[in-house]
C-alpha positions as CSV (number, residue, x, y, z in Angstrom):
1,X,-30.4,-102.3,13.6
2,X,-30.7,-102.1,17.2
3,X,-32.2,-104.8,19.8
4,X,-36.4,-104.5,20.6
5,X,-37.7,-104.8,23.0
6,X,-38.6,-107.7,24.9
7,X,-41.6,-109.2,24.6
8,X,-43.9,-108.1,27.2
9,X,-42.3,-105.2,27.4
10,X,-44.5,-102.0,26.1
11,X,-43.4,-100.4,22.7
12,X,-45.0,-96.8,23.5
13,X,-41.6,-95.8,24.5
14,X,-39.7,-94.4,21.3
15,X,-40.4,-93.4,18.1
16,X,-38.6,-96.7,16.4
17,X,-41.1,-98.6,18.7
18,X,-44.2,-96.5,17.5
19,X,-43.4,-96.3,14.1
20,X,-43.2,-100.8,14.9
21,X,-46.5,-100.1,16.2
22,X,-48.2,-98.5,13.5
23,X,-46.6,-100.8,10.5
24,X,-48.1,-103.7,12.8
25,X,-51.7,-102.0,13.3
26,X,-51.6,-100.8,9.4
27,X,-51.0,-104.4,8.4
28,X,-53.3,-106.0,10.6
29,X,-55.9,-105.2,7.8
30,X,-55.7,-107.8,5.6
31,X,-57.2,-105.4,3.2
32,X,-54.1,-103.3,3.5
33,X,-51.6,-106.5,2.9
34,X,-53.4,-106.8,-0.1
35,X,-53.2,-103.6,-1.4
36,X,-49.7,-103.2,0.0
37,X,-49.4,-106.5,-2.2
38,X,-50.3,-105.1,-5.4
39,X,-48.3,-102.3,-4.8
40,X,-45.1,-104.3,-4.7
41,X,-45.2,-105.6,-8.2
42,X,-45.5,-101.7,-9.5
43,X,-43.7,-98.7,-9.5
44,X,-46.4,-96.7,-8.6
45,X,-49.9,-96.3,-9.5
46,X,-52.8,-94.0,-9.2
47,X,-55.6,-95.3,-6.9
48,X,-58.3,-95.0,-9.6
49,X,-56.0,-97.3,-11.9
50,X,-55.7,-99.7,-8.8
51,X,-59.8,-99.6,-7.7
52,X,-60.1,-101.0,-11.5
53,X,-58.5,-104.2,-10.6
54,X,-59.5,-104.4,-6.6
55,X,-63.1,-105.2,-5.2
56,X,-63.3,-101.6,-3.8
57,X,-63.7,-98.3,-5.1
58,X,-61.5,-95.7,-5.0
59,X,-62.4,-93.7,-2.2
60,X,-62.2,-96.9,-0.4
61,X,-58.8,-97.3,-1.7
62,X,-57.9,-94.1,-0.9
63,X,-58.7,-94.4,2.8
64,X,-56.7,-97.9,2.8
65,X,-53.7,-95.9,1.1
66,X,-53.9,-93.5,3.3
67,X,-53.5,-95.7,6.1
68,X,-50.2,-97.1,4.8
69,X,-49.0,-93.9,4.4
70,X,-49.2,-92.9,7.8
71,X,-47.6,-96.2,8.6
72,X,-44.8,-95.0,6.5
73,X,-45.4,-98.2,4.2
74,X,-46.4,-96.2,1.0
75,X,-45.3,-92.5,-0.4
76,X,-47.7,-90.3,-2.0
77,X,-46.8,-87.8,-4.7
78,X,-48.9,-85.3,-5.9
79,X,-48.8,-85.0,-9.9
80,X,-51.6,-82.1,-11.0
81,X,-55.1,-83.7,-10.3
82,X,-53.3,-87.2,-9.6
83,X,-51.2,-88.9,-7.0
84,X,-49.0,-91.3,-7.4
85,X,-48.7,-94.1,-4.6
86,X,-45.6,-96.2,-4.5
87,X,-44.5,-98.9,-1.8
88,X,-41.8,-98.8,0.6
89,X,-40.4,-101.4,1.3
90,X,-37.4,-100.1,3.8
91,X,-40.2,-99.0,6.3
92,X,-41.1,-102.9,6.9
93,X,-37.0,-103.4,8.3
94,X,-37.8,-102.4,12.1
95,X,-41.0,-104.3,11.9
96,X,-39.1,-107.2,10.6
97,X,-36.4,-107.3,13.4
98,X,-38.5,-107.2,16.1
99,X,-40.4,-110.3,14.8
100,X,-37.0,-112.0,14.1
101,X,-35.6,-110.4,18.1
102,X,-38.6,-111.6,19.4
103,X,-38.7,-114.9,17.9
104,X,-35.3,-115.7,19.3
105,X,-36.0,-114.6,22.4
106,X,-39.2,-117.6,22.2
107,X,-36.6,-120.4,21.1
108,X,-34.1,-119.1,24.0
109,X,-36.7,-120.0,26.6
110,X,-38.0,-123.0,24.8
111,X,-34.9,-124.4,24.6
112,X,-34.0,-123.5,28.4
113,X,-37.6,-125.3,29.2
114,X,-36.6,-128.5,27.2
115,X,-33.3,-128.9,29.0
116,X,-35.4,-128.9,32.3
117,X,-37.8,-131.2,31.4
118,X,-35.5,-133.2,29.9
């Protein structure tokens, strides 16, 4: 995995940092962690079968799914009149590092202020 950038810094320079971007802006829904959630714990799932256990209906579903999808968080495959929706887990990685590069970057400077004061 390579370094992100620093905070502060803008992410609309490469893909990686886009595709950071849209995980972020897809999960800032917290309908979207939720269904992202259920998701998880199956393999994969049609989003009628999922509407039956969610406060939504489908086509509300579907619009939420589809928004993952383009995030890269969730795979869609077509099986005749159904699709399939499944999570995917490795798309959350970049995300992940850039929170974990990001938070190190944090304590680096805290701990530099602390010295100071100290």
């Amino acid at each position: 995995m390579t370094s992100a950038p620093s905070p502060g810094r803008t992410d609309a320079g490469t893909g990686r940092d886009a595709a950071v971007g849209a995980v972020f802006a897809a999960l800032a829904d917290p309908t979207r962690r939720a269904v992202l959630r259920e998701l998880g714990s199956a393999s994969t799932v049609t989003a009628s079968a999922m509407a039956e256990g969610m406060p939504m209906t489908r086509q509300a579903l579907t619009k939420h799914l589809r928004a993952l999808a383009d995030a890269g968080l969730v795979v869609a495959t077509r099986s005749g009149r159904e699709t399939h929706y499944r999570a995917v887990p490795g798309a959350l990685d970049d995300a992940v590092g850039w929170m974990v590069d990001a938070g190190a970057r944090w304590d680096d400077r805290l701990e530099r202020l602390r010295r100071r004061v100290e």
